[in-house]
C-alpha positions, -999 to 999 in steps of 0.1 A, spaced: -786 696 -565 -758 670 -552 -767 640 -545 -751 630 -514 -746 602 -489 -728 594 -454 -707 569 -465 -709 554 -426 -747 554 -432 -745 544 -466 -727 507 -450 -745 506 -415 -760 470 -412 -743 458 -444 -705 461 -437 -703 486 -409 -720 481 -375 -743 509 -354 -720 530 -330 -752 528 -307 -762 495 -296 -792 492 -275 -829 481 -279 -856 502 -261 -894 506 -264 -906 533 -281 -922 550 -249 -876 553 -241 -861 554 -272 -861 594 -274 -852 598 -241 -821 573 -246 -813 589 -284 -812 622 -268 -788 606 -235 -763 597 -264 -758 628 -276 -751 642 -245 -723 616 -236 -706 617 -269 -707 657 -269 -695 659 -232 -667 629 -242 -657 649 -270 -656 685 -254 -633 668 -228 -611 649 -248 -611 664 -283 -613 703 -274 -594 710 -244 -557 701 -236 -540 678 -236 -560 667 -268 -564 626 -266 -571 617 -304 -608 602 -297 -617 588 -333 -647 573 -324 -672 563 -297 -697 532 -291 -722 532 -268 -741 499 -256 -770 496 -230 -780 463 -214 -807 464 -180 -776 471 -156 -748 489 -170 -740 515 -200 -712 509 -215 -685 535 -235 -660 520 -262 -636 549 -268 -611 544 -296 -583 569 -293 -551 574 -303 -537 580 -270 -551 557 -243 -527 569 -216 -543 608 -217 -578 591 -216 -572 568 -182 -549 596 -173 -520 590 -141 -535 558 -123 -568 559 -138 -582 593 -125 -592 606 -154 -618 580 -168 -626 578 -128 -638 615 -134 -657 606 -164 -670 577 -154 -686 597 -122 -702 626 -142 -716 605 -167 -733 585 -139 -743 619 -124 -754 626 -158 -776 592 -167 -783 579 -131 -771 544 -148 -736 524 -138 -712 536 -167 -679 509 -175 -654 528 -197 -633 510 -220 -601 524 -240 -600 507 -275 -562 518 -288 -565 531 -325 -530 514 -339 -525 533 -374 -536 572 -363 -526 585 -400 -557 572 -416 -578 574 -390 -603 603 -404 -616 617 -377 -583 621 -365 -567 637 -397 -600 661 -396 -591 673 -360 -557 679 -369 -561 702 -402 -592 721 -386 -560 726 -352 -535 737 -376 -556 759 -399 -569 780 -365 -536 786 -360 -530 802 -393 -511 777 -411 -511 779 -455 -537 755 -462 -525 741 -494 -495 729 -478 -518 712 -445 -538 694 -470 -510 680 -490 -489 671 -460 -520 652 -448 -528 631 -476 -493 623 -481 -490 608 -446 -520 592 -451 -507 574 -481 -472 568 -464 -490 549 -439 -511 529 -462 -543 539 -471 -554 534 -507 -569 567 -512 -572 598 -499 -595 628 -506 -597 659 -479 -621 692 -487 -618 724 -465 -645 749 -472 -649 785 -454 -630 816 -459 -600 799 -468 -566 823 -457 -592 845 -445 -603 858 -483 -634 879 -486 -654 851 -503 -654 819 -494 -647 785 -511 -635 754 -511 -603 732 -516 -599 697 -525 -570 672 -523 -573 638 -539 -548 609 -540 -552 572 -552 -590 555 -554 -625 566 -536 -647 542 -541 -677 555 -525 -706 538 -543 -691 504 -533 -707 492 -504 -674 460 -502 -649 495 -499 -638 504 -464 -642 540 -463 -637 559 -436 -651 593 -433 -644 621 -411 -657 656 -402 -645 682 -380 -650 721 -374 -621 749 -377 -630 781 -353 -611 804 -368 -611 846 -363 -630 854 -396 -652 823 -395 -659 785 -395 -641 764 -420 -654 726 -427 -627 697 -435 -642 667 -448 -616 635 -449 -626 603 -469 -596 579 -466 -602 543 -484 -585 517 -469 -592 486 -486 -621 460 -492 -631 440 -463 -626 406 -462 -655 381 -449 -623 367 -419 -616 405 -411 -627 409 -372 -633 439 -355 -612 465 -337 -629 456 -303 -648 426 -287 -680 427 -277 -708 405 -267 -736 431 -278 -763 417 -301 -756 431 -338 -726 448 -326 -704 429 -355 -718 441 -392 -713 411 -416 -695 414 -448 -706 404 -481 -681 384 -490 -671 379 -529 -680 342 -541 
């Protein structure tokens, strides 16, 4: 049997911080669990599936007594506000609707898309339900990934790869993955190709670095253990 781990879990509390970030007693804390799941499928569906596709990487949720509040990182703010704000308008009504709470959206641009994971993910599984070779996908990927200066690369796709009879899997590896070091920055990425003779999986683990005990955050936010410390090397 493999042994293996989430390399987001794997750093949660040590270098990475939770993407949900909200304390409630236990009587609530299903009820809320179950609440994020909701908004981060409903985000996603909206966003992610549908036209025109906005590049959501990732989404944090935080929860004080008055508000609920939505950090979306995307690669393509202007799609999520949409023309003078009426698309996160429309979002932030529903999800009201949804949670009977006040919901504040924030856009968080992602800067470097190419080695975002999530992102790289979304865009193989696009391409390979629209028949493209898969070989040439995954190397075209973790090329650009490299280009655009990520350390290493490695991207599976598993499923009845070119629609073959039996299915398998395919694995593309460039530079260093150093997942059993909890100092590496490793960013992972999963995502879901519907295709006409099946589901295929792509898996994306792009390294970008160790982090550094000065390196700050991608947002700001006043949430209590929002910011993960890093060990820093003495």
């Amino acid at each position: 049997m493999g042994q293996k781990v989430h390399p987001f879990g794997f750093r949660v509390g040590i270098t990475e911080a939770h993407k949900s970030r909200w304390y409630a007693p236990k009587s609530l804390y299903g009820e809320l669990l179950v609440e994020d799941e909701r908004i981060r499928r409903f985000l996603l569906d909206k966003l992610n599936r549908k036209p025109p596709f906005a590049a959501v990487s990732d989404i944090h949720i935080e929860r004080t007594r008055e508000e609920l509040k939505i950090i979306i990182k995307t690669a393509r703010p202007g799609l999520v506000i949409g023309p003078k704000g009426s698309n996160i308008e429309e979002m932030t009504n529903h999800l009201q609707a949804l949670t009977n709470r006040k919901v504040v959206i924030n856009c968080v641009e992602v800067s470097n898309p190419d080695i975002e994971a999530q992102l790289i993910g979304e865009s193989i599984a696009e391409q390979l339900a629209k028949r493209s070779g898969f070989r040439r996908v995954l190397k075209m990927k973790a090329e650009a990934a490299m280009t655009a200066g990520a350390k290493g690369v490695k991207i599976t796709i598993s499923g009845r790869l070119g629609g073959a009879e039996m299915s398998r899997d395919e694995t593309i590896r460039l530079g260093a993955i150093p997942l059993q070091t909890l100092q590496a920055n490793v960013d992972y990425g999963f995502a879901q190709s519907r295709t006409t003779y099946g589901v295929i999986g792509v898996k994306v683990w792009i390294y970008k670095g160790m982090y550094t005990e000065k390196q700050e955050q991608e947002y700001e936010s006043k949430a209590a253990g929002a910011r993960a410390r890093a060990r820093g090397r003495r």
